[in-house]
N, C-alpha and C positions, 0 to 999 in steps of 0.2 A: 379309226385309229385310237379312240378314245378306249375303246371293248377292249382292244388287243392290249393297251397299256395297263390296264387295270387286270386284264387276265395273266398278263406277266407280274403283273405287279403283287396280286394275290397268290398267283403261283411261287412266286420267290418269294415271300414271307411263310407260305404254309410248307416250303421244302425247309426252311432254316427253323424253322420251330419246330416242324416235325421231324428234326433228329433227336437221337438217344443220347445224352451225356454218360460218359461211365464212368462209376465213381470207385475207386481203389479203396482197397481197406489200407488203413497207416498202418506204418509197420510199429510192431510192438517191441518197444526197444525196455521193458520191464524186465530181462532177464538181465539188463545195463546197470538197473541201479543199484545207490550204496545199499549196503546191509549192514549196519552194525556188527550185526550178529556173526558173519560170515570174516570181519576184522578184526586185526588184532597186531597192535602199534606194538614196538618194537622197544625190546626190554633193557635197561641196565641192570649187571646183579647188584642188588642193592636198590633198585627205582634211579628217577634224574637225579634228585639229591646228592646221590653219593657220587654219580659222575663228576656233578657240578662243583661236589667239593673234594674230588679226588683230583681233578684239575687246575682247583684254584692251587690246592696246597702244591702241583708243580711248576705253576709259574714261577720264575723269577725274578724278581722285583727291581733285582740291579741292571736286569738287561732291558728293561725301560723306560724311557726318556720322554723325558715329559715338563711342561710348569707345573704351576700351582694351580690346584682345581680339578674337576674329575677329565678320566679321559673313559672314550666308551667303545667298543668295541662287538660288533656282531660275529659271531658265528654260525653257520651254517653248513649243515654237515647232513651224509647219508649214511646209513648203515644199511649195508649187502645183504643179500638171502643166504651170507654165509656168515652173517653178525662181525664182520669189521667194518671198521669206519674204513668209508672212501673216497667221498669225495669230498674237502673241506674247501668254504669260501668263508673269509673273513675281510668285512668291512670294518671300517672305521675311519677317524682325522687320524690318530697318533698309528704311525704305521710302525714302529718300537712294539708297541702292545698288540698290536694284528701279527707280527710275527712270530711276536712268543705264544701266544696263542694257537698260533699255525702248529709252533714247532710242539709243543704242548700236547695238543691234541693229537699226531699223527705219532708220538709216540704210546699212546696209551696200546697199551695188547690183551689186556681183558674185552675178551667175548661178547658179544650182545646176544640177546637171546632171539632173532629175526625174526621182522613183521610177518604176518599172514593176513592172506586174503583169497577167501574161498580155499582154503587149505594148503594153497601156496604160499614157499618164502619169497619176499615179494623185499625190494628196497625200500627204506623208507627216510625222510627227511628231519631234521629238526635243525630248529633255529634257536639260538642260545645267546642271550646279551650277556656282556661282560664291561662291568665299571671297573677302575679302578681309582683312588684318590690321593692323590699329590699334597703334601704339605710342606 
């Protein structure tokens, strides 16, 4: 009995060892990544700058409500592969100044000159703070 367990016992250890493991090559996801080179962020004519001050200069200051002290305000925004703004999200407390901001921005109709990537117009994002101060 003792022969027989050991010849099983030898035999089931030398069938599990003596399988072949197969090993996969990983897949090569290098044609996935960024390139710099290959992008290209999404233009105002003029650069941000003139965005940021062609926008302030249409806020209106009366149609927001506020105390004393700053109030602040996020925007974020996409421009399309066809260079308009599209989709606007604005955060903030003082919701006076998120609106006019809103309203602000989805007037503007100068063109963006649209992101690329890999030679595609492709959307692209930005995020933009906006203060302003009460006294």
């Amino acid at each position: 009995m003792k022969k027989i367990f050991a010849f099983i016992l030898c035999f089931g250890f030398g069938f599990i060892l003596a399988q072949e493991t197969a090993t996969h090559p990983a897949k090569d996801h290098s044609r996935d990544k960024y390139i710099p080179e290959q992008s290209k962020q999404a233009e105002y004519p003029g650069g941000i700058s003139a965005f940021m001050r062609e926008v302030t200069q249409k806020i209106n200051s009366n149609r927001i409500k506020g105390s004393k002290g700053k109030a602040r305000s996020n925007a974020k925004f996409s421009v399309n592969a066809k260079g308009d703004i599209e989709t606007i999200i604005v955060t903030g407390e003082n919701e006076s100044l998120n609106h006019e901001v809103e309203r602000v921005m989805k007037s503007m109709t100068t063109k963006w000159t649209p992101g690329e990537y890999k030679g595609n117009s492709v959307m692209i994002w930005f995020n933009l703070p906006f203060v302003v101060n009460f006294e």
